[in-house]
C-alpha positions as CSV (number, residue, x, y, z in Angstrom):
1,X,107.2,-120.5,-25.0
2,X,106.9,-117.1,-23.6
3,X,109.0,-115.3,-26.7
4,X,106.2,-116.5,-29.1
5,X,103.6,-114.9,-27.0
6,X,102.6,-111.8,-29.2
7,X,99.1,-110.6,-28.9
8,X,98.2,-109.1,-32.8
9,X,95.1,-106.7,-32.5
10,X,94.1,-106.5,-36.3
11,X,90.2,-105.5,-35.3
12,X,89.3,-101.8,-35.9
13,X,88.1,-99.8,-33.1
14,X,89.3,-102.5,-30.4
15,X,89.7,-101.3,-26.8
16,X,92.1,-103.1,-24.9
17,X,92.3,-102.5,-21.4
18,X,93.2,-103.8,-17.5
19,X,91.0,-106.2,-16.1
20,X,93.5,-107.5,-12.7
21,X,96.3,-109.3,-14.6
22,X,94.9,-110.6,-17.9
23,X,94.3,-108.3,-20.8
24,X,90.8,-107.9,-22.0
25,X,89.7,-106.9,-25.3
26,X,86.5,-105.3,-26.0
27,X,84.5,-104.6,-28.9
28,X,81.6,-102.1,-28.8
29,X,81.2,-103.4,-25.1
30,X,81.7,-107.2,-25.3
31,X,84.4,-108.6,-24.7
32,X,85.8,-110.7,-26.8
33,X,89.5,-112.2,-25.6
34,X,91.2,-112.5,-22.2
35,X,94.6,-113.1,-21.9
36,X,96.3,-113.5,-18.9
37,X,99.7,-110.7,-18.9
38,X,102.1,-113.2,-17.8
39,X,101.7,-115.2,-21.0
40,X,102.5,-112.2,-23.0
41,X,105.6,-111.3,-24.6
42,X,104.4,-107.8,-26.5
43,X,100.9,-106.3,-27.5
44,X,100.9,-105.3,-31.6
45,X,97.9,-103.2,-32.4
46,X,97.1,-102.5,-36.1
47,X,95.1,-99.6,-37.4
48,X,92.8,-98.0,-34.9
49,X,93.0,-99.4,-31.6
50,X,92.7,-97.6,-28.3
51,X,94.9,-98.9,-25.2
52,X,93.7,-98.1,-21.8
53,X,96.8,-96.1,-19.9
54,X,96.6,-98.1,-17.1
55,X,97.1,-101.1,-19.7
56,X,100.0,-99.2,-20.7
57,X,101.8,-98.5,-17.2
58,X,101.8,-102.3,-16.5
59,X,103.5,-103.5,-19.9
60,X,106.1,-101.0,-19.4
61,X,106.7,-102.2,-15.8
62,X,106.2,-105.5,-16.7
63,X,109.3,-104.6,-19.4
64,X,106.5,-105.8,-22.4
65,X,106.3,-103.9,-25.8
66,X,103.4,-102.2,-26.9
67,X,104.0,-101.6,-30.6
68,X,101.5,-99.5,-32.3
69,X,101.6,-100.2,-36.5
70,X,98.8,-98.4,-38.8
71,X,96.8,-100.6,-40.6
72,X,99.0,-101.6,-43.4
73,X,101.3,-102.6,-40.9
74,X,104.1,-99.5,-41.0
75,X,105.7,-98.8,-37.9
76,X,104.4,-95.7,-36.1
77,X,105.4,-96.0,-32.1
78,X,106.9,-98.5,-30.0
79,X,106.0,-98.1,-26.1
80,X,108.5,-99.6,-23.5
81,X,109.6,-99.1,-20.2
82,X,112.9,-98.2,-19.0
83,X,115.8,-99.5,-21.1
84,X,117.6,-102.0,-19.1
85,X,120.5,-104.7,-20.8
86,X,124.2,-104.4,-20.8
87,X,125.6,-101.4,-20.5
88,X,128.8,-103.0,-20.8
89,X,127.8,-104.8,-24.3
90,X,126.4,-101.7,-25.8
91,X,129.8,-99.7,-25.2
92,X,131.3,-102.6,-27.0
93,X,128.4,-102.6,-29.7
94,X,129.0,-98.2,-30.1
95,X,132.9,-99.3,-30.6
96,X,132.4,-102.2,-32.9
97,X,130.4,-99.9,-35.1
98,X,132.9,-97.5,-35.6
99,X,135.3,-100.0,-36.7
100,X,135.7,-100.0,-40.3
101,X,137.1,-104.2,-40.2
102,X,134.0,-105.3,-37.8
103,X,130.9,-103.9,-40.0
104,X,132.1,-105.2,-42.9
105,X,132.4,-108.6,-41.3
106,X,129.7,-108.4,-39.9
107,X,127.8,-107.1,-42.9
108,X,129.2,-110.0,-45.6
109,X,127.9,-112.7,-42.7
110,X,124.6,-111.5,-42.7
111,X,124.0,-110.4,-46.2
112,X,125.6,-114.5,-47.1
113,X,123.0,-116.0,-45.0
114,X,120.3,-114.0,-46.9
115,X,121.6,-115.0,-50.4
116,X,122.0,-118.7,-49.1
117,X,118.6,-119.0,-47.6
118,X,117.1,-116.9,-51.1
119,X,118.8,-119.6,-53.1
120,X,117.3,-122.9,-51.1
121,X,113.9,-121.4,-51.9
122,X,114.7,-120.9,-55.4
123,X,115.8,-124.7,-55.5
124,X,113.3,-125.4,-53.5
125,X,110.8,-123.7,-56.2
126,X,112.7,-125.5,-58.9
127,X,112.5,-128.5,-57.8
128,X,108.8,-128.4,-56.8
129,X,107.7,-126.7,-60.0
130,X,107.2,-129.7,-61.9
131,X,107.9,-127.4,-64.9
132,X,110.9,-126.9,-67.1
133,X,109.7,-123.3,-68.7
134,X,109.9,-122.4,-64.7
135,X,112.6,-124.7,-63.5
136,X,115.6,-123.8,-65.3
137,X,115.3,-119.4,-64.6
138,X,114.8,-120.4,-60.8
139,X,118.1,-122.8,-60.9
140,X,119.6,-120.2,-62.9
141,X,118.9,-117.2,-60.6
142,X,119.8,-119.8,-57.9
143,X,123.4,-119.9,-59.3
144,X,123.8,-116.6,-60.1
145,X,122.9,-115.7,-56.3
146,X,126.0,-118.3,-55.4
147,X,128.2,-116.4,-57.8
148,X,127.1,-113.2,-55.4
149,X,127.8,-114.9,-52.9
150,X,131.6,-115.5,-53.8
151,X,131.9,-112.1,-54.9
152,X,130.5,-111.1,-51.3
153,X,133.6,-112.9,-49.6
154,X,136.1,-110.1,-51.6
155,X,134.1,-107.4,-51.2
156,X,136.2,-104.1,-50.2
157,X,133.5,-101.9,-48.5
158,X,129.9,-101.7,-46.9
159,X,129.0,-99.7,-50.4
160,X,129.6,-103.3,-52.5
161,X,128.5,-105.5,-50.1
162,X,125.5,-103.1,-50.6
163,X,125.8,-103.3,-54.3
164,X,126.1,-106.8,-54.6
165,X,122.7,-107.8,-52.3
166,X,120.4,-104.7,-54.4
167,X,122.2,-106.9,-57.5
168,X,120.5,-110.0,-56.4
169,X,117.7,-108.8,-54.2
170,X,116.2,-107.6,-58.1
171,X,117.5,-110.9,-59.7
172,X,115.6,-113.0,-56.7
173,X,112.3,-110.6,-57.0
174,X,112.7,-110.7,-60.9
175,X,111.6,-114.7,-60.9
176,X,109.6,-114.9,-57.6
177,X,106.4,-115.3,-59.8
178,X,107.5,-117.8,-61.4
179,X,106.8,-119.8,-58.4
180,X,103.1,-119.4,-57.7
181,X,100.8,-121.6,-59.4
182,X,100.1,-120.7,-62.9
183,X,96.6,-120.2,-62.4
184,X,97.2,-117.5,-59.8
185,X,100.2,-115.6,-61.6
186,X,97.8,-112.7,-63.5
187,X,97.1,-111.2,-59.7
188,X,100.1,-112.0,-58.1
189,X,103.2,-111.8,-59.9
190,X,105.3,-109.0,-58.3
191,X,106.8,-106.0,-60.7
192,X,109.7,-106.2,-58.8
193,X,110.1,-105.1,-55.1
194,X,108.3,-101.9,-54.2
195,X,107.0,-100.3,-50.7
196,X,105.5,-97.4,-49.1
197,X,102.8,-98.2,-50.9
198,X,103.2,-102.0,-52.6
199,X,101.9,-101.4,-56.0
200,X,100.6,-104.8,-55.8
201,X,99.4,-107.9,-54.3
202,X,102.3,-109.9,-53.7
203,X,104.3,-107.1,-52.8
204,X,101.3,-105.9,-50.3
205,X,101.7,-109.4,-48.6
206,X,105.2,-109.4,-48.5
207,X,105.4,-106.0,-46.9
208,X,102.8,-106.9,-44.4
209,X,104.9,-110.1,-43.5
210,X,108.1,-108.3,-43.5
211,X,106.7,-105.4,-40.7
212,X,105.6,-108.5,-38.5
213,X,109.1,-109.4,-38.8
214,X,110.8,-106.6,-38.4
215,X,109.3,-106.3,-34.8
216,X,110.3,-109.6,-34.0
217,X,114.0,-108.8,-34.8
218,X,113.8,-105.4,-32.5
219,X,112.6,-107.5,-29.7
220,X,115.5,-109.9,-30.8
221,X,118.3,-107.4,-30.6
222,X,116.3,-105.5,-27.2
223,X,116.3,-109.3,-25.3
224,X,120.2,-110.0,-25.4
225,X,120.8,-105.8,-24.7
226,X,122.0,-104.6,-28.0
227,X,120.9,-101.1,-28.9
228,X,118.2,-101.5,-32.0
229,X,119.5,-98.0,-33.6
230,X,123.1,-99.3,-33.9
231,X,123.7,-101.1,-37.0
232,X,126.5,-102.6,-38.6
233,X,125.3,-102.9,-42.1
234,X,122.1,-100.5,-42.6
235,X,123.2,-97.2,-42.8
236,X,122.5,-95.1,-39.2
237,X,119.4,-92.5,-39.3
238,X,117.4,-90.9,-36.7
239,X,114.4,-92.9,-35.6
240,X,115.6,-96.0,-37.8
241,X,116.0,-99.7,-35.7
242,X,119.2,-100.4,-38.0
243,X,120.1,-103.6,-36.0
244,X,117.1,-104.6,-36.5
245,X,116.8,-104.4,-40.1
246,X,120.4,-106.0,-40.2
247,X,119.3,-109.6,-38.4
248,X,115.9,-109.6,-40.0
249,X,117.6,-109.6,-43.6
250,X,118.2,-113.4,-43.2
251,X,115.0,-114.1,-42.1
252,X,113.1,-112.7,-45.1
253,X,112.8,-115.8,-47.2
254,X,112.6,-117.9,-44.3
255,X,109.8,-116.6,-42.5
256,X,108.0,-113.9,-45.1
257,X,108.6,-115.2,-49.0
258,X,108.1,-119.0,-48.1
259,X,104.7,-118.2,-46.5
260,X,103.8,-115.6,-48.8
261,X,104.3,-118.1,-51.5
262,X,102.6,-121.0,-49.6
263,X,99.6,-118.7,-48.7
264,X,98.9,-118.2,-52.7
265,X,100.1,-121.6,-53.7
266,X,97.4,-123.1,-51.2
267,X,94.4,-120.6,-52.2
268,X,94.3,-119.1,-48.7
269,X,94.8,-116.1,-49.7
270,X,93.0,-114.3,-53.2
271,X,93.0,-111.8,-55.4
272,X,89.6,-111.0,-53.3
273,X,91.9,-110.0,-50.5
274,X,93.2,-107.0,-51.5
275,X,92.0,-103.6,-52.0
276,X,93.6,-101.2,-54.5
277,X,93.6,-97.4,-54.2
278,X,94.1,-94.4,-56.5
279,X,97.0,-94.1,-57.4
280,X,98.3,-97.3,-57.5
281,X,98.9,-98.9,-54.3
282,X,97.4,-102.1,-53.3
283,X,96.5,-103.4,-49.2
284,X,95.3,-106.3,-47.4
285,X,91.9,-106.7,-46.5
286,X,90.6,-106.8,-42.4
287,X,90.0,-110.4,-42.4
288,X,93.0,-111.0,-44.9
289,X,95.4,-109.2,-42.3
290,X,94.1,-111.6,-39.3
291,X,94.7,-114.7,-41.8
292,X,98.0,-113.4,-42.4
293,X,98.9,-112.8,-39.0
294,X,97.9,-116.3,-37.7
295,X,99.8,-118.0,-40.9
296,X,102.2,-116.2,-39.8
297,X,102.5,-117.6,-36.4
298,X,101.7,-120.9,-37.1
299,X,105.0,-120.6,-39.6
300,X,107.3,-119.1,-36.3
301,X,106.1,-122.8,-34.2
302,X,108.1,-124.7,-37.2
303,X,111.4,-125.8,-36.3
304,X,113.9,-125.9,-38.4
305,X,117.7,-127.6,-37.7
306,X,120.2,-124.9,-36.6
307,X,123.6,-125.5,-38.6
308,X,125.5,-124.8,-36.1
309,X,123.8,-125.7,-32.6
310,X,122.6,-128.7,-33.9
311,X,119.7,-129.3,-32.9
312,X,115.7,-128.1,-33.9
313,X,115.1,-124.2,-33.1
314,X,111.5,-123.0,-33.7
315,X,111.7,-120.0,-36.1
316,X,109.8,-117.6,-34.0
317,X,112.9,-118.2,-31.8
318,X,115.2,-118.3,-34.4
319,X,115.5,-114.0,-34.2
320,X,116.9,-114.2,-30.7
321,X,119.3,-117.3,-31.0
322,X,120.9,-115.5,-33.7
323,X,121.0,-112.4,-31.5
324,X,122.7,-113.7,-28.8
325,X,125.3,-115.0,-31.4
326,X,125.6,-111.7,-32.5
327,X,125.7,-110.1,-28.9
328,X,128.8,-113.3,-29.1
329,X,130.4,-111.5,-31.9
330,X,130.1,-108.2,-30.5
331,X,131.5,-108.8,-27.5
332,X,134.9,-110.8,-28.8
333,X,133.8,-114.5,-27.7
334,X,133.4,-115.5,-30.9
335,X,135.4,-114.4,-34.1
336,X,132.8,-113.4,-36.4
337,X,128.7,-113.9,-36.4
338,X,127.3,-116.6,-38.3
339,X,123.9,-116.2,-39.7
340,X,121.3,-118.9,-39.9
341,X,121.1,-121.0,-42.6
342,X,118.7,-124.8,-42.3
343,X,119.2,-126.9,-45.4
C-alpha cells in the first residue's frame, strides 16, 4: 500500500536525483536503486546525502515529503510543498486546543493507550521469560503501570497526567533489561531513558526507532489535515511537531521497544554495532542503521486486530487510522479519541 512506501537513504554520500518519473540513486557514479515516484509515499535521507533540486520540485508538487535526518537519525528539515487539508478542521483543531476540558481528554486517552500497550509487553516479557528472578518485577511493574492507569482517569490537569506517565515511563525503562536474553544484558541493559546523545546501546536503538517513528506520526496527522505543531498533550514550542509526538506516544512499545527487544533477543543486532564516543554517547553503525531500518519495516507489514474497527490493520497504517479518529474527535463526530490498543 502506497502509505508504507518510504524510501530510507542510510548510505553516505548518496546522490539522489530525477531520471523521468522514477528516482534514481547513485553512488560514486553507479547507480544503484530505481524507484518509480508514484510508488513513493516520502524520501528519508540519513546523514550526508545530496538531493538533486529538480528531485525536490517534483516531491513537493507531487505533495511527497522529503525529510532530511542527520545520521543518528534527529530531525533537521522536512521539505514539502504547499500545505493543503482542511482548513475547516484545523480551525476546529486551534479551538479544541485552547479548551482546557478537550486536552485533557484528549491527553488521558492517549497517554492510557501508552500505559496499556507498555503493560502487554511487560506480560508479554513475563510470560516469555521462562524465569521467575525476571518474571515477577516485569508482572509487578506491569501492575503498577495499571494502578497509573486508574489514577490517569482522575487526573485534574495536563501537569499530572504529565506526572503520572514520567512516573511510569522510569518504572517501564527501570525493568526493560530484564527482558533481553541473559547473555546479552552486560551491553544492552538501558540506565534508564536518555537522549540527545543515548548513553548507550539500547537507548541508541530505541532513539533511532523512535525518530523513524516520529516521521511516520507527522505524516499521520499531515494525511487527515491536522496541523503537526498543534498538540493537545505536548507542550507547544516553536519548531516542535507536538501532534505528532502526541499520537506516536502509543505507538512506542508497539512498533520501537518490541523490535528493539526482538532485534537483541534474536542476535541481529550486537554489541559490534555500535560505536561509542567521548564523552559518553553511543550510535548505530552504517550497516546497523540499514538493518534497523528494514526491521523496522518488515515490523510496520504486521497486522495487528484493531479493538475497535475490528478487523486486521497493518501497523505501518496503524499511525493514520488513529489519526483520522483523532481528526473524529476533533471535529465533534465522536465524543472522545480512543487510542490503539491489540491484545
Amino acid at each position: 500500500m502506497q502509505l508504507l512506501n518510504t524510501l530510507y537513504v542510510t548510505q553516505p554520500d548518496s546522490y539522489l536525483h530525477l531520471d523521468n518519473d522514477t528516482l534514481r540513486v547513485e553512488i560514486e557514479r553507479e547507480t544503484r536503486l530505481r524507484v518509480p515516484l508514484h510508488h513513493l509515499s516520502a524520501v528519508v535521507c540519513f546523514g550526508h546525502v545530496m538531493v538533486s533540486p529538480g528531485l525536490m520540485h517534483r516531491l513537493a508538487d507531487e505533495g511527497k515529503s522529503l525529510v532530511l535526518l542527520d545520521g543518528h537519525g534527529r530531525f533537521k528539515a522536512r521539505l514539502e510543498g504547499p500545505i493543503s487539508g482542511n482548513v475547516l478542521l484545523r480551525q476546529a483543531q486551534h479551538r479544541r486546543a485552547a479548551t482546557p476540558d478537550f486536552c485533557l481528554a484528549a491527553a488521558k486517552s492517549l497517554i492510557a493507550g501508552k500505559l496499556k500497550n507498555c503493560r502487554q509487553v511487560l506480560l508479554r516479557g513475563a510470560r516469555e521469560t521462562g524465569r521467575a528472578d525476571d518474571g515477577e518485577p516485569l508482572a509487578e511493574t506491569a501492575e503498577e503501570l495499571g494502578r497509573a492507569l486508574a489514577r490517569l482517569e482522575h487526573a485534574a490537569d495536563l501537569d499530572a497526567v504529565r506526572g503520572i506517565e514520567g512516573d511510569a515511563a522510569k518504572r517501564y525503562f527501570a525493568v526493560l533489561g530484564l527482558m533481553v536474553r541473559p547473555e546479552a544484558r552486560a551491553g544492552f541493559t538501558p540506565n534508564g531513558r536518555t537522549r540527545r546523545p543515548p548513553l548507550d546501546r539500547m537507548n541508541a536503538l530505541l532513539s533511532f526507532l523512535y525518530a523513524l517513528l516520529m516521521n511516520d506520526a507527522r505524516s499521520a496527522v499531515e494525511s487527515v489535515g491536522l496541523d503537526p505543531q498543534i498538540g493537545f498533550l505536548h507542550a507547544l514550542r516553536p519548531g516542535r511537531a507536538a501532534l505528532a509526538l502526541d499520537l506516536m506516544e502509543e505507538f512506542r512499545p508497539l512498533l520501537a521497544d518490541r523490535l528493539a527487544l526482538t532485534l537483541v533477543n534474536r542476535r541481529q543486532l550486537d554489541v559490534d554495532d555500535f560505536a561509542e564516543h567521548p564523552g559518553g554517547a553511543v550510535t548505530l553503525k552504517d550497516d546497523a542503521r540499514r538493518a534497523l531500518v528494514t526491521a523496522y519495516q518488515e515490523r510496520k507489514q504486521e497486522a495487528l486486530m484493531h479493538p475497535l474497527l475490528e478487523s486486521g490493520v497493518a501497523l505501518g497504517l496503524a499511525p493514520f487510522v488513529q489519526a483520522r479518529m483523532l481528526a473524529r474527535a476533533v471535529r465533534g463526530d465522536i465524543e472522545t479519541y480512543l487510542p490503539f490498543c491489540p491484545k
